[in-house]
C-alpha positions in Angstrom: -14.3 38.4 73.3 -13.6 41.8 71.6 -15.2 42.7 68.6 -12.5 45.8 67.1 -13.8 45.5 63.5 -17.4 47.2 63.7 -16.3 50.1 61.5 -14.4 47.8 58.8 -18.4 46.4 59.2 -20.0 49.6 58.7 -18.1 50.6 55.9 -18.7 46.5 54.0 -22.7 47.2 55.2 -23.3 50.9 53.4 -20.9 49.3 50.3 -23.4 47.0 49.9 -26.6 48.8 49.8 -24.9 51.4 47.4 -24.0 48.5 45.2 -27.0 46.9 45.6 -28.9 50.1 44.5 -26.5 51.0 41.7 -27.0 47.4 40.2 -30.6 46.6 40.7 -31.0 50.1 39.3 -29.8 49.3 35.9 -31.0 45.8 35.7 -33.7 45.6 33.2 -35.2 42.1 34.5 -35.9 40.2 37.5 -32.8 38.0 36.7 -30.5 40.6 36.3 -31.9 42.2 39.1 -31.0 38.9 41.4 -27.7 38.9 39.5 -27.2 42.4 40.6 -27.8 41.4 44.2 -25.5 38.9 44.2 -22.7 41.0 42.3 -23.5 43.9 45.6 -22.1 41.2 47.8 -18.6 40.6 46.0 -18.1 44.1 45.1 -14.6 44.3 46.9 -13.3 41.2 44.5 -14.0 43.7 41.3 -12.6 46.4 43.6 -9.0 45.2 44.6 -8.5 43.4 41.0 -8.8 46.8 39.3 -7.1 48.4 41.5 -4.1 45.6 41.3 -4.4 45.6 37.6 -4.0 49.4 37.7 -0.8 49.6 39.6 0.9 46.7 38.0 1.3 48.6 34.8 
């Protein structure tokens, strides 16, 4: 079986830890930090909805 995504992978991988650190950065408690964790691992969702909204006007 061949595996011809690993840079699509890469790419997801270093999104999250930037996210992560961006959003545990600014969370002020533990909570928001968990939240923030959580929020690194659908970053894409917030990504491509913005990015609809914006070129639907």
């Amino acid at each position: 079986m061949d595996n011809k995504c690993g840079g699509a992978s890469a790419v997801y991988g270093l999104g999250f830890i930037g996210a992560a650190i961006f959003f545990v950065g600014k969370a002020a408690t533990l909570w928001m930090g968990a939240l923030g964790i959580l929020k690194a691992l659908v970053w894409p969702v917030y990504l491509v909805y913005y990015a609809l909204q914006f070129l639907a006007k």
